[in-house]
N, C-alpha and C positions, 0 to 999 in steps of 0.2 A: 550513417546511423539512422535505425528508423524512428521517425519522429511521436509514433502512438503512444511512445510510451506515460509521456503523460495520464494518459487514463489506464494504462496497463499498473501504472504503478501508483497511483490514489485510489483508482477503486477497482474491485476486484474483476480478475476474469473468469466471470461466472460461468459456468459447465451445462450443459442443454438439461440436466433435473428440476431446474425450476425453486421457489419455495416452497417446503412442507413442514406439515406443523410436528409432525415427530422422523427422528432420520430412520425409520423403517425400511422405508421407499428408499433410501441413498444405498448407494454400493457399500455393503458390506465388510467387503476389503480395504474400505477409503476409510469408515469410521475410527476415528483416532488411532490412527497408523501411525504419527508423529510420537505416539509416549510408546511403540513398539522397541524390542533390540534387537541390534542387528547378530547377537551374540546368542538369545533365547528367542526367535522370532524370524532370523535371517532377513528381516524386515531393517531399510535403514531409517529408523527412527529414533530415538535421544536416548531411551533407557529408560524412560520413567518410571512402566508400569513395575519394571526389575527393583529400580531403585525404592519404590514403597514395599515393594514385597519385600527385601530382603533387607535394605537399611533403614527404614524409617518405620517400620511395621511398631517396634515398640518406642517408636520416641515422637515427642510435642513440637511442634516448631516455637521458636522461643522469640520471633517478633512478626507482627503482622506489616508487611512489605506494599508501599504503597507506592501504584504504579501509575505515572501519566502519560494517557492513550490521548497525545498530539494527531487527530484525526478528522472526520467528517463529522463524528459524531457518534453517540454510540445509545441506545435503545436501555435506556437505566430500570425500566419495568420488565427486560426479558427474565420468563421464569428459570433459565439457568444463569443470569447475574446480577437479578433484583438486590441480594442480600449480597453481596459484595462488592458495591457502591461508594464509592469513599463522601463521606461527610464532614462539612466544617463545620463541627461543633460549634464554634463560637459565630456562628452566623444563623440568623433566626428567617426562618422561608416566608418567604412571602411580603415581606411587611416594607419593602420601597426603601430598606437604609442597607446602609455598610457597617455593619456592627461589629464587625471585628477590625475598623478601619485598615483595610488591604488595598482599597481603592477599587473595589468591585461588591457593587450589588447585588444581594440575594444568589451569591456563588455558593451556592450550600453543597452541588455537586460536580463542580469546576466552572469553568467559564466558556461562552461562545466568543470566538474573538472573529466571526467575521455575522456580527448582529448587529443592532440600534437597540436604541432603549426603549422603542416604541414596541420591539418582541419582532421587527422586521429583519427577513435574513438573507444573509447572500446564498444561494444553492451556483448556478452558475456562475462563473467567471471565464476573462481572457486568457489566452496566453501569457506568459513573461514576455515572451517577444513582441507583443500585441501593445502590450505598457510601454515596454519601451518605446517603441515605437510612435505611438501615440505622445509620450512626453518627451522625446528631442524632435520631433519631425519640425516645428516650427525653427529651433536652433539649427538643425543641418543639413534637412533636406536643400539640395540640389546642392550640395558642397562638398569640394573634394579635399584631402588631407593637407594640401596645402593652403586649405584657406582657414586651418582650425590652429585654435593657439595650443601652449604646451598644457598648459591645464586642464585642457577640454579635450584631449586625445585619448582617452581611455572610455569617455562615456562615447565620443563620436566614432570609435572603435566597436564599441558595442551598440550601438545604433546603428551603424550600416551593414552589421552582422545578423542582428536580430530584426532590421525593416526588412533585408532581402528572405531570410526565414519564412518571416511572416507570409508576405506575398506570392512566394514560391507554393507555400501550405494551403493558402485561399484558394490558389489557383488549382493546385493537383485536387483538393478536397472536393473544389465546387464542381470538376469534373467528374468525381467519380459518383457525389450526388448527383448530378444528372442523368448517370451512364444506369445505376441501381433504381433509379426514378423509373427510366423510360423500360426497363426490365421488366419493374412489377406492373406495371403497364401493358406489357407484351404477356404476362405471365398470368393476369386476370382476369384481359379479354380470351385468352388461350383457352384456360381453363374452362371459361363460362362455355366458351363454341362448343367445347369435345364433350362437356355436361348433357349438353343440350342434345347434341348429337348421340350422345352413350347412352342417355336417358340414365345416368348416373346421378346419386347427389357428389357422390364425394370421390377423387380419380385418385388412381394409383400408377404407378409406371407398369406395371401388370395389365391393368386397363387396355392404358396407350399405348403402347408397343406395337402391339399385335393389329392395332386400326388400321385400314386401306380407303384408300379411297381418291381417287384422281381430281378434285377440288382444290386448287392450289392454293388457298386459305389454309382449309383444312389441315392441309401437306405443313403449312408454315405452323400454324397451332400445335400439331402432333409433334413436329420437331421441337419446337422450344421446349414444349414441357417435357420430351423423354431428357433435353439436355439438359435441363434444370432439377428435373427429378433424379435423376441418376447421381447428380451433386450432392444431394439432400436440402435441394433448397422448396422451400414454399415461403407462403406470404407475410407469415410470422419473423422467417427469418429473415425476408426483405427489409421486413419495415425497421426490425432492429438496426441492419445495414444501414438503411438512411436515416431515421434518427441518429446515428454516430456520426455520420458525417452530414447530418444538418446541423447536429448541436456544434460542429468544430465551423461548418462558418456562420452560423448562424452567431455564437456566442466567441469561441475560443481564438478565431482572426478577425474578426467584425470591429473596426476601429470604435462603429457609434453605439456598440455596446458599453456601457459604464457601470456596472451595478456598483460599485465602490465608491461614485462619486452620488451615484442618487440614493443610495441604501443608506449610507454611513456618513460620506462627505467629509470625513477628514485629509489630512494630509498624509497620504499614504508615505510618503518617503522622510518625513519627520518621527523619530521615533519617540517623541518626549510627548507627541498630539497623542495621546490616551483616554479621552473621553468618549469611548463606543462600546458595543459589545451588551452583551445580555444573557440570562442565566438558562437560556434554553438551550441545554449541551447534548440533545437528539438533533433536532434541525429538522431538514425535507427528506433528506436520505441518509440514515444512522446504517446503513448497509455494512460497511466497508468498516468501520471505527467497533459496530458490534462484532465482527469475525475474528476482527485483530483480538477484541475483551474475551470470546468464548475462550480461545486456543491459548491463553494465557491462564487462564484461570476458571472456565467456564465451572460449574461447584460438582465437585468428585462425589459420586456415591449416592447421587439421588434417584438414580434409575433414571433419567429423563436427560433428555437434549445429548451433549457433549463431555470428556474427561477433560476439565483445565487440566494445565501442567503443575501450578501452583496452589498448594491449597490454603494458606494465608495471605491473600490479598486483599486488597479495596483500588479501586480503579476511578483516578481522578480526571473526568471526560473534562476535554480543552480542543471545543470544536473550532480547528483553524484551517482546514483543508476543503475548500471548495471544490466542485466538478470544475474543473479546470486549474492553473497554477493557482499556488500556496502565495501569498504574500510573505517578502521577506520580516519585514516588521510585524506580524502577528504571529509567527514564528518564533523570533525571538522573544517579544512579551510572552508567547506561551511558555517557553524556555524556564524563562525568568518565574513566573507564576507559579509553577510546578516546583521550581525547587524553593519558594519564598513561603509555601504553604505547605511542607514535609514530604514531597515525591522522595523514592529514594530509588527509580528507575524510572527513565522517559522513553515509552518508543515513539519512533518515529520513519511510517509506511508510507514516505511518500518522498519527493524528491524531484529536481530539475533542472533545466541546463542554465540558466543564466539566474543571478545573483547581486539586484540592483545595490542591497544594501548588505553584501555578503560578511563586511568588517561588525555589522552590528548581530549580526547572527549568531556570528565567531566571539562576539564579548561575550552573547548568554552561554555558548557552549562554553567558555572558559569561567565562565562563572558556576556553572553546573557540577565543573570539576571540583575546583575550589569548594565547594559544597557539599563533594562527597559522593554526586548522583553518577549512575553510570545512565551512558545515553546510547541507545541500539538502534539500528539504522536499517534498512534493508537496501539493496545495492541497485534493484531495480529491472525492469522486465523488456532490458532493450536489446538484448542478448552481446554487450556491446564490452569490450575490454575498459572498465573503466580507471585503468592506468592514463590512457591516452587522451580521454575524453572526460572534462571536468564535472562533474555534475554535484550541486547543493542542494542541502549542505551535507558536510562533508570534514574530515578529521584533520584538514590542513588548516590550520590558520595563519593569517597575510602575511604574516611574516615568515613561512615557512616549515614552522615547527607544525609538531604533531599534539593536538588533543586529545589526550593521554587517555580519558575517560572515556572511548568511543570504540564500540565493535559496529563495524559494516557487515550483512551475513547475506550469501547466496543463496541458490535454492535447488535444494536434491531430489529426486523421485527414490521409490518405494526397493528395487534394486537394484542390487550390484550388479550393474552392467555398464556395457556403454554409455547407455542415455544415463546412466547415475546425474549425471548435472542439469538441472533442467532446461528445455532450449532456448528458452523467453529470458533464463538468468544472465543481469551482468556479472561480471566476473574482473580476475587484477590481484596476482599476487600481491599487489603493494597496496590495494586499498579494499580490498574485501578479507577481511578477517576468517571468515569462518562462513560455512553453509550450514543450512538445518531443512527440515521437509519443506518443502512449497509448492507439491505437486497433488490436485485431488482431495484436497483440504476441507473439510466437511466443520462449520462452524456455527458457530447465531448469527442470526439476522432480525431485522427487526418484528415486532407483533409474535414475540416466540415461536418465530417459524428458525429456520436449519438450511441451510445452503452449501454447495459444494463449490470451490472456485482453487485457481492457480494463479501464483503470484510469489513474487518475493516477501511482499507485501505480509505474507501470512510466514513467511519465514524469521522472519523479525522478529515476531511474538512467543516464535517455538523459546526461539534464544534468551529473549527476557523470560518466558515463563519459568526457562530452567534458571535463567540468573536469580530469579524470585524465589524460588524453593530451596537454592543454595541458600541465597541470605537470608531467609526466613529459618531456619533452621543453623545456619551461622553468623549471627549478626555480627560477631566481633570482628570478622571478615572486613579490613579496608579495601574501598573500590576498585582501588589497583588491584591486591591479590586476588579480588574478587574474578578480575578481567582476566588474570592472570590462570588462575586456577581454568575459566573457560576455554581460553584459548589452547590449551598446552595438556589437554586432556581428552579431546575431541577422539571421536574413533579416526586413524589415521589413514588415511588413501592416498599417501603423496603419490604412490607409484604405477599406481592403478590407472592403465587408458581406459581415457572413455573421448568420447566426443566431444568438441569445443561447442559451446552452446551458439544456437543457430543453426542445427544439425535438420531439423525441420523446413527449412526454406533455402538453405543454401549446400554445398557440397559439405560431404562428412569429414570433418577434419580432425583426427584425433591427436590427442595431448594429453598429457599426464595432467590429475587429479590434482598436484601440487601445485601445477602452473595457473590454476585458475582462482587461489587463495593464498594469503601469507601461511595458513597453516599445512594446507590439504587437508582439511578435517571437518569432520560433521560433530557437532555438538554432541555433548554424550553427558546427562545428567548423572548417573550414576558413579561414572569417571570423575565428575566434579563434585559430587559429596564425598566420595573415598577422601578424594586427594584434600577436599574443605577440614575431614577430621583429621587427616594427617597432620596439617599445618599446624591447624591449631592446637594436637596435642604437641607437637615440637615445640611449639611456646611457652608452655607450660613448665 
């Protein structure tokens, strides 16, 4: 399993367009392709723009649907989501108290749950394995299973699993920064010689190519850059390269990394230690948390930015999702949060392999239910069968049973073909529910700029924003039929081969569309309004 996915699936994988302040510049074909049909459009996208033309053109939606974006953080001044913001009326900004006693300060527009109340924030973190790691090594390092009692076998289980992870990842990671170091190295001094020599400022492989010259430097200069040029690499793209893999050992396997104990200083694995946190729900990078907010709801009809899918929403930001893993415990507080202050959808774009405090997780999500909230997942960008391979959280709870209130969704491209499944998406009859667009995705980002990126991560959003326009237009709708009506309406492709995802880096393997979800189905908004007025006039 490859292990990137970490950052494939908390923040986005951005597309070589850049930021722009209006999507002019972005591909035209990419601009809200997800509210496309595949039925008027031959585009596989949900239905949406069908579904306002033809069933909601004369009707109101009759509740405003309030969604919490479990994220990095999300940019509450962007001009396509300024005015759909969710606010706690009964909390007054600014003024240092808890006035609507929740047990959070100045949450007027959700809460940061990885800040101090000094307005200090965590942007980087470790690994899950790195934590581990760091809190049994004094307990087991240099100990074998025989020397661990019965009680202690599950954490020393997953301490000898996630120390050798770790270690394995330092070590390939800090090779390969090396290997991209000593490159752009090779690739700078290259450049300057052939410069100098071309009397060029600026080279092209059209340049280089065509150079002769029997100086063996030279020879060496000319060749790296044709090899590297013909890749598409230059310096920009180096440096990306190694900031990725500095920030993973610099920060992500780095033992004397700690921002958790020097930012915050609680007891991360006590879940009852709640005194931290603070009401800056942007953060350092609202990137990733803003894309999820556009594609869900970004505001319809204003000529500018993006189509949300929903057009009654308010988005309760609950920044818990660091550049690096999520803490279990501020997950569940966000959980909890969300549904104690009127969420009545949570997504949640992010995800990971180990799970210290997975049982405390599993109570918010069952309390979620209990409550009514439906909670949307995305499955994750490791192209990996996640039948086989655990990853939290997730719709099993300890004991087995399933949390009722929960869709996992994959992620599709733009046609009916093979590549229909995208090749970064996890997939799993038994635990991916349903796919929606996640390929090319053109959303907000922060300072009202527009980005393009791929992910499951933005597939997530497609699925709530349509579960938001149902409910918002059928409130009477309980969670379940809500879930229900999604899942069992979807455009159908059980039978349709395409490629098992992974089809990009390893042998093409194809499988049926069924085998990669419990449904084989793309979300299909329009499908789930028909079928939301059916129901409910049958009750009638």
């Amino acid at each position: 399993m490859k292990k990137l996915a970490i950052l494939l699936l908390c923040f986005p994988v951005l597309l070589s367009y850049g930021q722009v302040s209006t999507v002019d510049s972005l591909p035209k074909e990419n601009l809200n392709w997800y509210n496309l049909s595949p039925r008027n459009d031959k585009i596989q996208g949900v239905g949406v723009d069908r579904a306002y033309s033809e069933l909601l053109k004369d009707k109101t939606s009759k509740k405003t649907i309030i969604v919490a974006v479990i994220d990095a953080g999300v940019d509450i001044y962007h001009e396509d989501l300024a005015t759909i913001i969710w606010i706690n009326e009964d909390e007054i900004p600014n003024n240092g108290k808890d006035d609507d006693n929740n047990g959070y300060v100045d949450d007027v527009n959700g809460w940061n749950f990885i800040g101090n109340a000094k307005g200090e924030n965590i942007n980087k973190e470790n690994l899950e394995v790195t934590r581990i790691t760091r809190k049994f090594s004094s307990q087991f390092e240099g100990k074998t299973a025989a020397d661990i009692s019965e009680k202690d076998k599950t954490n020393f289980e997953m301490y000898t699993k996630a120390s050798k992870e770790r270690l394995e990842n330092a070590e390939k990671y800090g090779e390969k920064l090396t290997r991209y170091t000593e490159m752009k190295g090779k690739f700078v001094a290259a450049e300057e010689a052939l410069k100098k020599e071309l009397k060029k400022e600026e080279l092209t492989i059209e340049d280089v190519e065509p150079y002769t010259t029997t100086d063996t430097i030279l020879i060496a200069h000319k060749n790296t850059l044709v090899s590297l040029y013909s890749r598409g690499v230059d310096v920009a793209r180096l440096d990306r390269i190694i900031e990725y893999y500095g920030t993973y050992t610099k920060y992500y396997t780095n033992l004397e990394f700690t921002p958790r104990a020097d930012i915050i200083g609680d007891d991360e694995y006590d879940i009852n230690d709640t005194n931290y946190g603070n009401s800056d729900v942007k953060g350092e990078d609202a990137t990733h948390g803003s894309m999820v907010s556009g594609i869900i709801g970004g505001i319809r009809g204003n000529g500018i930015g993006v189509e949300g899918i929903a057009d009654n929403v308010r988005f309760m930001v609950l920044r818990t999702i660091p550049n690096g893993d999520e803490q279990d415990k501020d997950v569940a507080l966000a959980v909890r949060y969300a549904v104690d202050n009127g969420a009545n959808i949570i997504n949640m774009s992010f995800g990971k392999y180990y799970s210290p405090l997975e049982s405390e997780v599993n109570k918010a999500m069952r309390y979620a239910a209990d409550k009514g909230v439906l909670l949307v997942k995305a499955s994750g960008n490791d192209e990996t069968n996640i039948d086989n391979v655990t990853q939290y959280p997730n719709a099993t709870d300890n004991d087995g049973s399933t949390i009722p209130n929960w869709i996992t969704v994959g992620a599709n491209d733009q046609l009916l073909d093979k590549k229909m499944s995208a090749t970064f998406s996890n997939y799993g009859v038994k635990n991916v529910h349903i796919y929606a667009p996640g390929v090319g995705i053109i959303s907000t980002v922060p300072d009202s700029q527009y980005e393009m990126a791929n992910g499951t991560s933005f597939s997530c959003p497609v699925v709530t924003g349509v579960a938001a326009l149902v409910w918002s237009y059928y409130p009477e709708l309980t969670v379940e039929e809500l879930k229900e009506i999604l899942l069992t309406t979807g455009t159908n492709y059980k039978r349709k081969k395409v490629y098992q995802p992974g089809y990009n880096s390893e042998e093409q393997v194809k499988t049926k569309f069924g085998k990669l979800s419990s449904t084989g189905s793309i979300v299909n908004a329009y499908n789930a309004l028909v079928a939301a007025e059916k129901k409910l006039t049958a009750k009638k």
